[in-house]
C-alpha positions in Angstrom: -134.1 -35.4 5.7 -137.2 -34.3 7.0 -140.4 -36.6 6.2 -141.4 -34.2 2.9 -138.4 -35.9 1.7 -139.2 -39.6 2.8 -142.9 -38.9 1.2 -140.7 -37.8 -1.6 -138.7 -41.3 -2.1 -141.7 -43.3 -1.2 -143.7 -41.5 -4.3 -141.2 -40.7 -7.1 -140.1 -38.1 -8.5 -142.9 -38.1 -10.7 -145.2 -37.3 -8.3 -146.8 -33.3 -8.2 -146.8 -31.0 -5.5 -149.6 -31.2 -4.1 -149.7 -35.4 -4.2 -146.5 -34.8 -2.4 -148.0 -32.3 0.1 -151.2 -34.5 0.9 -149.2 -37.3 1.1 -146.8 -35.8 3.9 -150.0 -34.5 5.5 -151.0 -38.3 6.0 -147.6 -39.4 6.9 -147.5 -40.8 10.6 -144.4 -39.0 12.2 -142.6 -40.4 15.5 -144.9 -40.5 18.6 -143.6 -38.4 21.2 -141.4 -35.7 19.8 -143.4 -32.4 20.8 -145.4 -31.5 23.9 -148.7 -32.6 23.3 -147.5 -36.8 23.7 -151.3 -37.3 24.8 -154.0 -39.7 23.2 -156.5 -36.8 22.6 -155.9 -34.2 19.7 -154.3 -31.3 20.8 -155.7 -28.0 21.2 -154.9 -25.5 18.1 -155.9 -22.5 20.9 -152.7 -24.2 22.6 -150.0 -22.6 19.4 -152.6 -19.8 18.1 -151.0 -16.5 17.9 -148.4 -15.0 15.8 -144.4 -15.7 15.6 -141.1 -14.4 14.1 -140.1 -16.5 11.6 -135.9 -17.1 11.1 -134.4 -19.3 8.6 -131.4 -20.6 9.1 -129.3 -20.9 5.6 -131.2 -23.5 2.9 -128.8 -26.3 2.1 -127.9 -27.2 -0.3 -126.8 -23.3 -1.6 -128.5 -22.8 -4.9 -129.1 -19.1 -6.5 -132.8 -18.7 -7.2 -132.8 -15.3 -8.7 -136.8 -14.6 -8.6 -137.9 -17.7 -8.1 -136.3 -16.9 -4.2 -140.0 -15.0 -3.1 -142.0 -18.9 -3.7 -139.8 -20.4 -1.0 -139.7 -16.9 1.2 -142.3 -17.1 4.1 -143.6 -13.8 5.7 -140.8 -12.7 8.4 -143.7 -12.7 11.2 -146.9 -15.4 10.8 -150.4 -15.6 12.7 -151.2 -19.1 13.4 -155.2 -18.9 13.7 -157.2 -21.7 15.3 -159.9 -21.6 12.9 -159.9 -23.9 10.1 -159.7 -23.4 6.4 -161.8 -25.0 3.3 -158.4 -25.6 1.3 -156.8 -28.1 -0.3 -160.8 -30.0 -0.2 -159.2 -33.4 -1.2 -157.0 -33.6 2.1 -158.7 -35.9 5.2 -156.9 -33.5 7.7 -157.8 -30.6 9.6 -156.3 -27.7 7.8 -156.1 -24.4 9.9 -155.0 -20.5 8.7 -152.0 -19.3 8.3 -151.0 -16.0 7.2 -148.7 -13.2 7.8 -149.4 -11.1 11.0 -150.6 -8.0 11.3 -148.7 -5.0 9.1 -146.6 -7.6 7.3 -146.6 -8.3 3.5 -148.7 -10.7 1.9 -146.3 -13.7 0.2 -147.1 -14.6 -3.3 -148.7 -17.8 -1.5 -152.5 -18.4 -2.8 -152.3 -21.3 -0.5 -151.2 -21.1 3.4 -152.4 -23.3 6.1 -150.9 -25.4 9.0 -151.8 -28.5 10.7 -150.8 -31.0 13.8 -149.3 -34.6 12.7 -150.4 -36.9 14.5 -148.0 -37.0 17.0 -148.3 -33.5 17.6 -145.9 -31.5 16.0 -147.0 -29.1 13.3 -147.1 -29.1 9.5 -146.6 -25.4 7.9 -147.1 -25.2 4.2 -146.9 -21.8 1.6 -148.0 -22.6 -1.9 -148.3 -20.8 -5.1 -150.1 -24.4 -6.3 -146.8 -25.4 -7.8 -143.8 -23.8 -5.9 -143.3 -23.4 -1.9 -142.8 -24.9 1.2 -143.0 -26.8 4.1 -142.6 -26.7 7.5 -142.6 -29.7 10.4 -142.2 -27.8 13.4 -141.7 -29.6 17.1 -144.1 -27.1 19.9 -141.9 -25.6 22.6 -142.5 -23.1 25.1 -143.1 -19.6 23.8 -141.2 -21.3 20.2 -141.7 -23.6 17.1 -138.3 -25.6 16.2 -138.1 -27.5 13.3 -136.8 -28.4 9.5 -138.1 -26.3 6.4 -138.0 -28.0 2.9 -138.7 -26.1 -0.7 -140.4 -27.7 -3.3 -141.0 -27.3 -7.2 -143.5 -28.7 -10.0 -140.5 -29.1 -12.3 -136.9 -30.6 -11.7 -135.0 -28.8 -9.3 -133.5 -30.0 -6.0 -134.9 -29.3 -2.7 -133.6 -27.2 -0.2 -133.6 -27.9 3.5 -133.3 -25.3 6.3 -133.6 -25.2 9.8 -136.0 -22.9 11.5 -137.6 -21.3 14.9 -140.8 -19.3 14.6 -140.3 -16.9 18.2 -143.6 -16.6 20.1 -144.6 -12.7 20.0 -147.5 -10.4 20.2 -149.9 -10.4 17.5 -149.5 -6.3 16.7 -148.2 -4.4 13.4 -144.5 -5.0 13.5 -142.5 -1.6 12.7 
């Protein structure tokens, strides 16, 4: 379980989605895990640019019909360095996220990405009540991590492993 769903235990089930997301946003993850085990915050310049996204299958299997597009991210994203005004509430550096060049916009009003503090990265997509999240180790040329849905009403979470692939920032065909 990645540390959405710790956040998730420690909270309640009663919590929101966006409680949930600031709350994860604050979590302190384990030092040392990505490249940037340093003392000074790292360098967003450092993972800028844009990147395939794959998905490896959510677990556990559930058929979403529609509701499929809120936990869909854009199959290529542009990590920009420059920061974002959204959510105002959070004490974290939020920077922009959206889909690269010549891909679709997602049904996301709410896309932004940040470093934990131990230097991996947090990915979110939001409608404001449906989405999700990713916590991303940095690798060369590659992001590596877990993916987790999430819902403003009862439904399970999913979890998914995923690698966001290092590639030019240009229309894709």
């Amino acid at each position: 379980m990645i540390a959405a769903g710790r956040v998730r235990e420690r909270l309640g089930r009663g919590s929101t989605s966006f409680e949930l997301l600031l709350a994860l946003a604050l979590v302190v993850a384990t030092p040392g895990s990505g490249v940037w085990a340093s003392s000074r915050p790292p360098d967003p310049r450092g993972v800028a640019g844009c990147y395939d996204v794959t998905l490896g299958p959510w677990l556990p299997a559930q058929e979403l019909g529609a509701d499929a597009a809120f936990v869909t991210p854009p199959r290529r994203v542009r990590l920009g360095p420059d920061q974002v005004a959204q959510p105002k509430s959070a004490q974290v550096t939020w920077r922009l996220l959206e889909p690269a060049p010549g891909v679709p916009r997602s049904p996301h009003a709410y896309r932004h990405w940040n470093f934990l503090d131990n230097g991996d990265l947090f990915l979110t997509w939001s409608t404001g009540f449906s989405g999700l999240n990713m916590v991303l180790v940095v690798k060369p040329d590659e992001l590596v991590g877990t993916a987790e849905t999430f819902w403003d009403f009862l439904r399970p979470s999913q979890t998914s492993k995923v690698r966001l692939t290092k590639v030019a920032c240009e229309p894709s065909a």
